[in-house]
N, C-alpha and C positions, 0 to 999 in steps of 0.2 A: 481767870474765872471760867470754869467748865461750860457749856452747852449740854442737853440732855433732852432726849424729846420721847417724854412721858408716853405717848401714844404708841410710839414703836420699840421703848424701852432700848434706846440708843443713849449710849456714851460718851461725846467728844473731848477729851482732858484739854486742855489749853494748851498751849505753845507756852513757849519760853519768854515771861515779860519782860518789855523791854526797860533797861536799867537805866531810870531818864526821873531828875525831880519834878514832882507836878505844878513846882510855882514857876510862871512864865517866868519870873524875872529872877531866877536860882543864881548869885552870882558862880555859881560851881558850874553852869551850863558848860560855858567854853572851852573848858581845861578837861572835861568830864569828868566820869564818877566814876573811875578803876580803883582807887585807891579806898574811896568812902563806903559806909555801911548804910545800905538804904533801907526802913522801914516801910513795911504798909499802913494803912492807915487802917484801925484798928477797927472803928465803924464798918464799911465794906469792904476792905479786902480787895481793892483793887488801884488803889493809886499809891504809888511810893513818893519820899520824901528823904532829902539825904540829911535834914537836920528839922530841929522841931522849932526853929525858926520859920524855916520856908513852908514848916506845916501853916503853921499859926498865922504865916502872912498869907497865904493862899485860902483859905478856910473861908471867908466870905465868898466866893468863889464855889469852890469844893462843896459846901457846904448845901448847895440845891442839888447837886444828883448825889448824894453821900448815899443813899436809901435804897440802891439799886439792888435787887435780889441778888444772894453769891453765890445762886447756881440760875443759868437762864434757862428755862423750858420753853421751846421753841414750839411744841404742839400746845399746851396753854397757852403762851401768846397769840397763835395764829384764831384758835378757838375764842379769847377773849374779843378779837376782831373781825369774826367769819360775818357779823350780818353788814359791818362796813366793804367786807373783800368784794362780798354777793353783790351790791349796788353796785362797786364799782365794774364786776365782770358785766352787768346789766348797761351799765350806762356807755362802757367803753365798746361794745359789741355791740351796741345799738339792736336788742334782742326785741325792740318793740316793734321795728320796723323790717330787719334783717336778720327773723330767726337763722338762716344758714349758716350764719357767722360765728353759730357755738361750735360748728365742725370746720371752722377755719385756722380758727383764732385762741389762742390761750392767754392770758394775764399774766404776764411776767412782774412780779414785785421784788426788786433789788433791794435789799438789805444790808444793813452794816450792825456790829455787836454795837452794843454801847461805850461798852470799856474801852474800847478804841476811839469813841469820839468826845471823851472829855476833855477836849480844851475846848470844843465848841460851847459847853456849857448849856446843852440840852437838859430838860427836862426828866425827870426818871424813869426809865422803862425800859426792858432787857435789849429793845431791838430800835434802829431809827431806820426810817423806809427812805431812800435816795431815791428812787425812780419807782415810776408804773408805766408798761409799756406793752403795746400789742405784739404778739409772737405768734408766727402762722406754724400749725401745729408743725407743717411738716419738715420745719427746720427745729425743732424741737428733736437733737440727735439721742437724747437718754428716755425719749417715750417708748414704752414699750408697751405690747399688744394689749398687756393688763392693765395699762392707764390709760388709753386710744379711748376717745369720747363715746365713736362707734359703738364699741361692744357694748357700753350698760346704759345707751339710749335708746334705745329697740323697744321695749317695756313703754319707757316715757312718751315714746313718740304715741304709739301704739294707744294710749288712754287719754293724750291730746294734747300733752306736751310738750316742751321744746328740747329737751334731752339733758344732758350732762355737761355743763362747763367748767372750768379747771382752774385754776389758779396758782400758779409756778412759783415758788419760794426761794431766792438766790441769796445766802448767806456768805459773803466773802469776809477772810480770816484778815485781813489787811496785813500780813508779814508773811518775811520769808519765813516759805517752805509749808505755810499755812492752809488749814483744810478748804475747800470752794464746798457749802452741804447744800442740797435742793430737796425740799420737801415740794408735795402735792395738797389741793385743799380741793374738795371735789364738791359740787352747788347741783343739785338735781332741781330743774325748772319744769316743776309740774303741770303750770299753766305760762299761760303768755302774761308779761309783767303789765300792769296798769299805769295807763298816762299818757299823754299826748309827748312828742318829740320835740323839742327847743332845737334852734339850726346852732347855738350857742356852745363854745367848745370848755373845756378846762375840765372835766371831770377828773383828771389825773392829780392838777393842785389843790380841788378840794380833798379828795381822796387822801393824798400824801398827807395834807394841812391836820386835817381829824386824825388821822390813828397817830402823829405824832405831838399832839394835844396841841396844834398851833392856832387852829382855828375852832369854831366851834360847832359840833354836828348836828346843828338845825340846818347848814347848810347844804344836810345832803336830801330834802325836802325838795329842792332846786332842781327841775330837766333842764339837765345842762349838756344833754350828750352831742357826739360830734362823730360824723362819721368815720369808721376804721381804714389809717392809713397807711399800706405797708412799708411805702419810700420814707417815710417819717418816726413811725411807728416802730418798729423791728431795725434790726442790725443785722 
C-alpha cells in the first residue's frame, strides 16, 4: 500500500509485501509459503491469504479494519487531526506557564503504517500513533534554518504572541531496507492558550488514546499537563 502526501505531492511506492498468510493459525505457517499462490484480499488490497479457507476463517478478524484506504495520504491524515496535535504541543510544553518552551522543545509523534499492524487488530485508519514525546529542538539533526521556530516567530511574538511550535512526524516502514519519512505540522500561537495548569501528568495517553479512537475526546477538556522533561522525555 503506497503512502503519498497530498500537500507536498510526494510519492512513496511500498516495499516489497511480505509473503506470510493472514490467519494466525494458517496450518502452512511452519513449512512456509515458497511453493503456494498467495492472494490479496480483494476488499483492501492489503492482506494475503495462501487459501480461501484461511481467508474465510480469518474474516471475523479481518473483517474490522478491511475498510482501510489503498493509498494512505499522510498530509490528510495529519490535517484530519491538527486541532488534536495543537492541544497536545499546548499541554506537553506547558505554553500556559512556560511560553519559552516553544523554542525549546518540538513534539515528536511516532508513527507506524497500518498495514503493518494488523494482527493487532486496530481499528481503521491509515496511520496508528506508538509514541508522543518531547525533542529539544536542538537535537533535532534534519531541522533546517527554514523550519527553526525562530525565524517565523518574530511577527508573533511582535503582536503578543507566543510564536511557532512544531510538531515532528516519524513514519517508520517496519521492514528491511524500508523508508524512515518525517513530515512537519506547524501551530502558530497567536495568543497565550486559556486555563489554569493541573500539577496532573498523562497528556501523552490521552493524546495517543483519541487520534487512535481508543478513548474518547471529551477528554481532552481535561488540564492535565505536566511539566517538560528531558531525561524522560527525549532520547
Amino acid at each position: 500500500m503506497p503512502v503519498i502526501d497530498s500537500q507536498c505531492e510526494i510519492y512513496f511506492p511500498d516495499s516489497k509485501p511480505v509473503k506470510v498468510c493472514q490467519w494466525i493459525d494458517c496450518p502452512h505457517a511452519q513449512i512456509g509459503y515458497e511453493e503456494r499462490k498467495m492472494k490479496m484480499c480483494a476488499r483492501c488490497n492489503v492482506v494475503r491469504y495462501c487459501s480461501k479457507s484461511c481467508q474465510r476463517l480469518d474474516w471475523s478478524a479481518h473483517k474490522l479494519y478491511c475498510q482501510i484506504p489503498p493509498i494512505m495520504d499522510i498530509a490528510e491524515w495529519m490535517e484530519r487531526h491538527r486541532s488534536l496535535f495543537r492541544w497536545a504541543l499546548i499541554e506537553g510544553l506547558r505554553l500556559r506557564s512556560e511560553p519559552s518552551n516553544i523554542f525549546q522543545y518540538v513534539l515528536l509523534v511516532e508513527l507506524t503504517r497500518m498495514d503493518r499492524l494488523m494482527t493487532k487488530g486496530i481499528a481503521p485508519s491509515p496511520f496508528f500513533v506508538e509514541s508522543m514525546r518531547l525533542k529539544r529542538i536542538s537535537d533535532i539533526k534534519f531541522m533546517t534554518p527554514e523550519s527553526h521556530p525562530y525565524k517565523h516567530s518574530r511577527k508573533i511574538i511582535e503582536a503578543g504572541g507566543l510564536g511557532r511550535g512544531i510538531v515532528v512526524f516519524e513514519v517508520c516502514e517496519r521492514r528491511s531496507g524500508g523508508y524512515v519519512l518525517f513530515r512537519f505540522q506547524y501551530h502558530n500561537i497567536h495568543e497565550k492558550p486559556s486555563g489554569e495548569e493541573s500539577p496532573h501528568t498523562g497528556w501523552e495517553k490521552v493524546a495517543i488514546g483519541v487520534v487512535n479512537g481508543e478513548i474518547p475526546v471529551s477528554l481532552l477538556s481535561r488540564r492535565i499537563e505536566g511539566p517538560p522533561n528531558a531525561a524522560s522525555s527525549t532520547k
